[in-house]
N, C-alpha and C positions, 0 to 999 in steps of 0.2 A: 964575539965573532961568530960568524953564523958557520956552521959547519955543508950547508945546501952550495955546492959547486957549478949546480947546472939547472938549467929550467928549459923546457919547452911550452912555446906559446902558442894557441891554437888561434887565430885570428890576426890577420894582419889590420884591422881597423885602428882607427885611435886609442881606445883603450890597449888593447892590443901592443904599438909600438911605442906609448909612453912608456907602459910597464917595462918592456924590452928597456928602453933606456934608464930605467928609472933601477933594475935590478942590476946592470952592469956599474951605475956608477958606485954600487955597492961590493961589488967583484963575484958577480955571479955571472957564467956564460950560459948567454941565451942565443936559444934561435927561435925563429919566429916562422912558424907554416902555414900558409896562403892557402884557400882552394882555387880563386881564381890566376889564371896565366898568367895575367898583367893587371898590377894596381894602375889603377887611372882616376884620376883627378873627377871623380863622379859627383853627383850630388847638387845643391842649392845653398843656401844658407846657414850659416850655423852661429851659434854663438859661446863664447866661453864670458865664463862670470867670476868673476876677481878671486875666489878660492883655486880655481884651475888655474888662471890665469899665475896664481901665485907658486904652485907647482912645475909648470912650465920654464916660468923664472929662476927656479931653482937647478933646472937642468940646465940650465945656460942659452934659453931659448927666445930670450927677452926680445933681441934684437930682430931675430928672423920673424916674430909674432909682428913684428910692428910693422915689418915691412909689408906684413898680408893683409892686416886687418885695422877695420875702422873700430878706432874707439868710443864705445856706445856714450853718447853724452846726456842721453834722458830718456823715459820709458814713461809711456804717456796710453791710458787704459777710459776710452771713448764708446758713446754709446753709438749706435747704427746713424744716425743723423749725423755723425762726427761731434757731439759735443763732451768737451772735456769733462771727465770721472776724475782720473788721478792723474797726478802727474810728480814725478820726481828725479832729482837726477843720477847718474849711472855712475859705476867706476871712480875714476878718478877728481870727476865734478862731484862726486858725493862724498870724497875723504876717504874712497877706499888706497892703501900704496899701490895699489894694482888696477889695472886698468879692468873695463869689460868691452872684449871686442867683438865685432860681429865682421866675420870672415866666410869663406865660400868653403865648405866643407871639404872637397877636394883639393883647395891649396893646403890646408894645413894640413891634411894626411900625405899629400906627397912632401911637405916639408919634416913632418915627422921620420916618413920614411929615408928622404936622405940623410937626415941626422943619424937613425937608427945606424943604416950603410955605413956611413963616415966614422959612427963610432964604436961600432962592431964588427966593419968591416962587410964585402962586397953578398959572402956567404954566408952570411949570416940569417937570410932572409931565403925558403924555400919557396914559389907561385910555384900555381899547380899543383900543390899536394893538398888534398881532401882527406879530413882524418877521417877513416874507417874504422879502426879500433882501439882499443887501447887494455893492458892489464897492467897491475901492480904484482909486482916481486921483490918482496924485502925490502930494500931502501931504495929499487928502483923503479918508476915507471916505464914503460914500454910502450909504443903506440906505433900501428899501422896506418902508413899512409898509400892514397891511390890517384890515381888522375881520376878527376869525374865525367869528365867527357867521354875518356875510352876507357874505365874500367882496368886500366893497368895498373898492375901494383910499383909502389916507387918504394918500398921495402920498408924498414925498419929503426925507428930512431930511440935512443931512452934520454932518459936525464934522472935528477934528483926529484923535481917535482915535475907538474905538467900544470899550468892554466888555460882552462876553457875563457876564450873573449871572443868566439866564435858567433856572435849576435843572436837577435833574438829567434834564429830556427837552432839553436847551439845543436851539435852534435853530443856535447860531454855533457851539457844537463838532460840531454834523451835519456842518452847512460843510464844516468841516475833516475830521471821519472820517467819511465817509459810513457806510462800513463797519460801524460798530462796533456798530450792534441791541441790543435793547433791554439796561439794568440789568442785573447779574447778581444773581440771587434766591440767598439764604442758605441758603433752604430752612427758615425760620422769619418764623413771622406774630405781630404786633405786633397788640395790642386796648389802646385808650389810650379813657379817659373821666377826667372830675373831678366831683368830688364833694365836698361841705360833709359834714365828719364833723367828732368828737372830735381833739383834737389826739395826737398817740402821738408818745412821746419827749420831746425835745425842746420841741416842737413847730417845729422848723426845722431836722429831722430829713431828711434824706435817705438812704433805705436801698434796698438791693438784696438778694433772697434767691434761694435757687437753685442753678442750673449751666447752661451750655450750653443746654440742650434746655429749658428750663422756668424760666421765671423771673418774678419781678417784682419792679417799682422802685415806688416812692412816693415822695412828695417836696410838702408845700406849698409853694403858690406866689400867695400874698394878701395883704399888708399888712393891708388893710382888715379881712377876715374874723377874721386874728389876732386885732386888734384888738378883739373881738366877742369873744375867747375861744371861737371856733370855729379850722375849719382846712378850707381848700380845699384840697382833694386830686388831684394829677394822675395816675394813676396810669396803668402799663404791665403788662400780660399778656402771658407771650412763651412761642410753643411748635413745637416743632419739627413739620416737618405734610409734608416729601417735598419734594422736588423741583419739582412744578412750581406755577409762583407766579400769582397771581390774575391776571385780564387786567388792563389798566390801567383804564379803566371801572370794574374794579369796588374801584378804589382809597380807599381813605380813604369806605369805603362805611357808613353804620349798619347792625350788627348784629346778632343774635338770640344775649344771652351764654350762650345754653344750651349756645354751638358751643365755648368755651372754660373756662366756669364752673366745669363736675366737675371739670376738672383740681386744681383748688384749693382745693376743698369741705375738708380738711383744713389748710388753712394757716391758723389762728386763731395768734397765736404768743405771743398773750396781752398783751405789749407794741404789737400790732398784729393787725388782725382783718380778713385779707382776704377771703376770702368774704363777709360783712355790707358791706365796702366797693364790691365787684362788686356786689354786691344792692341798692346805696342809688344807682345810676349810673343816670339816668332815659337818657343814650344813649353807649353805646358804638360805637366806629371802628373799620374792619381797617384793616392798611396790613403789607405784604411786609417783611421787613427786606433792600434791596437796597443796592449800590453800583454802583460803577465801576471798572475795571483805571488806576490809574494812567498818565498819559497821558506820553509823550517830549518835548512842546512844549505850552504853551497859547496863545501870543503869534505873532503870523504879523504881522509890518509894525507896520500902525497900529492891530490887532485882537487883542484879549487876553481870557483868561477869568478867573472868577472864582468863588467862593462853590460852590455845589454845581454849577455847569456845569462849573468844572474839577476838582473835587475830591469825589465824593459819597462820604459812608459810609457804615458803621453807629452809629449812634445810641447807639455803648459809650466811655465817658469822659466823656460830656456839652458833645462836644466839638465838633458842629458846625457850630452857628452863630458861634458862636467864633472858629473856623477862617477863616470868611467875615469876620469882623469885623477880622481880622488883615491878611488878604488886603489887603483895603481901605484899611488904614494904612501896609504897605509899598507898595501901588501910591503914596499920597500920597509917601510920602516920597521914592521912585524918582523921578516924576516934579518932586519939585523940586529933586531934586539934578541930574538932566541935561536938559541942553536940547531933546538928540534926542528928539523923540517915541521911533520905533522903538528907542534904545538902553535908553530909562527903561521904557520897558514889556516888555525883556530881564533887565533888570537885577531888575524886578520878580518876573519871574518863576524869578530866579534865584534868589532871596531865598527862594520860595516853592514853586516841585517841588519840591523833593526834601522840603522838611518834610511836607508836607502826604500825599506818597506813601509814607512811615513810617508817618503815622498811619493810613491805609488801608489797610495791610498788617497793624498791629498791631491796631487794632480788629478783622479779619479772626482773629486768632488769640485774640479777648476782653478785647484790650486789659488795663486793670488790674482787671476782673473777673475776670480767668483762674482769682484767688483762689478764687471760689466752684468753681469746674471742678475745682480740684487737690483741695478739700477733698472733692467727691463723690465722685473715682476713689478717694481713699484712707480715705473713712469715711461708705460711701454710707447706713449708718446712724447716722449722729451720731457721736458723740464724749463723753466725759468731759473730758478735757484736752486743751484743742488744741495743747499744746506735743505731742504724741504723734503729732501728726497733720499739724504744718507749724511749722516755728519763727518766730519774730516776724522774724528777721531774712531769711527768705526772702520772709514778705510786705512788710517795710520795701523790698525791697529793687526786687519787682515796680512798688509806689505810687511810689518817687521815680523808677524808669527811665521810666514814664509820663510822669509831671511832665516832667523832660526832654525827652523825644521831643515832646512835646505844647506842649513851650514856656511853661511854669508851673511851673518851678521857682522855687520862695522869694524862694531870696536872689541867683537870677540878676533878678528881674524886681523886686525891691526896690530891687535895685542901679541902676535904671533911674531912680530918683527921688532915689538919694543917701542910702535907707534903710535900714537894718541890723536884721537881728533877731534 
């Protein structure tokens, strides 16, 4: 039985308030500290991939997931003309017991959050406090919080530990590396809107077209709209633009798609009609595709990180909230396995560098999209037979080392329930 009583959590993100629920079903009191006033249902698309998905489930979340999000039925990886590379299927059409959904980032954080409410209760949840400091004293940490807007101090909280999930500007990894200055930018910008269109495919179709320099994903993500025999659309624009990357300001800014639109004015693919999808987006978003260098320590004492503070990437495998959601269930489990604060939040994090600094390294080289990249250097004009062009066994071979690395292989994570498939 863990002797750790209490935590504070610095991020109200998903990472963030899984953890929260994820350390109470343990019996530790947590709170959870926001800097923003009011969480809002912000953001575009997102996806959870049958490992999260199967943590989720364990918190008792099954039902409310289902009701937010579409369950991804196939993932299909195309060159710029739209012709099929890879294709296979998703979640539960691939034998996984768990689904993979693709939901609107903002429903499931406010779904989280009122689970968190409901089973932590109303207070348990501080907006508005911006962590300003923090020190350790014996077996307890202490942290200052403030309003960010008016510089008011909101006073003083402790607990047993503290986690940083504070995202990828974290205040608690500052702390720790001062040094380390802003994101590293890719040197490609990211234009993401959704949109009510026609279904295409599937319709629980999730595709990628492209290469490196130029691409886009689509993906619904609606229950409801399904239902309607429509299709909410989240889609990504992605293009290569130089080196140096937007200020932060002018982050996640709306846009004018006239700065990315030509690019694609050609990509009708007939099965899918991107330009008319860009055209039907009443508001589009920039946002940099940046990360982080994998980090030597996240865990200092009674102080650990988390979710995108310790770990940020790029947004290739659909892998990083996920990651955070993982995060969250080996910290649970670390901590009820040892008593030691300081040992279970070592142990936690033993469980978790070095995974997570793989997947950072590999998304950096395109992850399991690489596919689209190989098949541009070698048939930057299409293809008749793709066996001429890359054999099935090199790309099988790309998709299950992912799965691996990424923690979502089959019949490892089947094997977790006593499943076979």
């Amino acid at each position: 039985m863990t002797n750790i009583k209490s935590a504070m959590i610095v991020g109200g993100g998903i990472g963030g308030l899984v953890t929260a629920l994820k350390l109470h079903r343990i019996g530790v009191s947590v709170r959870v500290f926001e800097s923003v006033e009011t969480i809002k249902a912000l953001g575009v698309g997102i996806n959870l991939l049958p490992h999260a998905v199967r943590v989720l489930t364990e918190l008792g979340l099954a039902d409310e997931l289902e009701k937010i999000g579409l369950p991804t039925a196939e993932l299909i990886y195309a060159n710029k003309f739209g012709q099929n590379i890879w294709r296979e299927p998703r979640g539960i059409e691939a034998g996984y017991h768990w689904a993979q959904y693709s939901t609107h980032r903002g429903k499931l954080q406010m779904l989280l959050l009122e689970a968190v409410k409901k089973e932590l209760g109303e207070k348990s949840v501080f907006t508005g406090h911006h962590l300003k400091s923090f020190q350790t004293f014996g077996d307890i940490v202490v942290a200052q919080f403030e309003n960010r807007k008016t510089g008011e101090s909101l006073g003083t909280h402790h607990a047993d530990i503290m986690i940083g999930a504070d995202g990828i500007h974290s205040v608690v990894r500052k702390f720790y590396y001062p040094d380390e200055g802003i994101p590293k930018f890719s040197g490609r910008i990211l234009w993401r809107g959704i949109t009510e269109s026609t279904p295409f495919l599937t319709g629980r179709s999730m595709i990628m077209a492209g290469y490196q320099d130029q691409k886009f994903v689509a993906y619904p993500v609606c229950p409801d709209t399904a239902a309607r025999g429509k299709s909410l659309v989240n889609w990504i624009a992605e293009l290569a633009v130089g080196d140096e990357m937007p200020s932060r300001a002018d982050w996640n800014r709306k846009i004018d798609k006239e700065i990315f639109a030509p690019a694609f004015e050609s990509w009708d693919f007939g099965w899918l009609n991107v330009p008319k999808l860009i055209e039907e987006t009443d508001a589009v978003y920039e946002f940099p595709m940046v990360d982080r260098d994998p980090l030597p320590q996240w865990t200092f004492g009674r102080v650990t990180l988390l979710g995108d503070a310790a770990h940020p990437m790029y947004p290739i495998g659909s892998n990083g909230a996920s990651q955070a959601i993982l995060d969250a269930d080996a910290l649970g489990v670390a901590i009820l396995e040892y008593r030691d604060a300081e040992l279970a939040l070592k142990v936690y994090e033993e469980a978790r560098l070095e995974a997570t600094a793989n997947i950072v390294l590999l998304n950096r080289k395109n992850g399991p999209e690489v596919v689209m990249q190989i098949v541009e250097e070698r048939a930057p004009h299409g293809f008749i037979d793709l066996e001429d062009v890359v054999s099935y066994e090199e790309l099988e071979g790309i998709s299950n080392r992912y799965k691996q690395i990424a923690g979502f292989d089959k019949e490892k994570l089947n094997r977790k329930l006593g499943v076979t498939s």
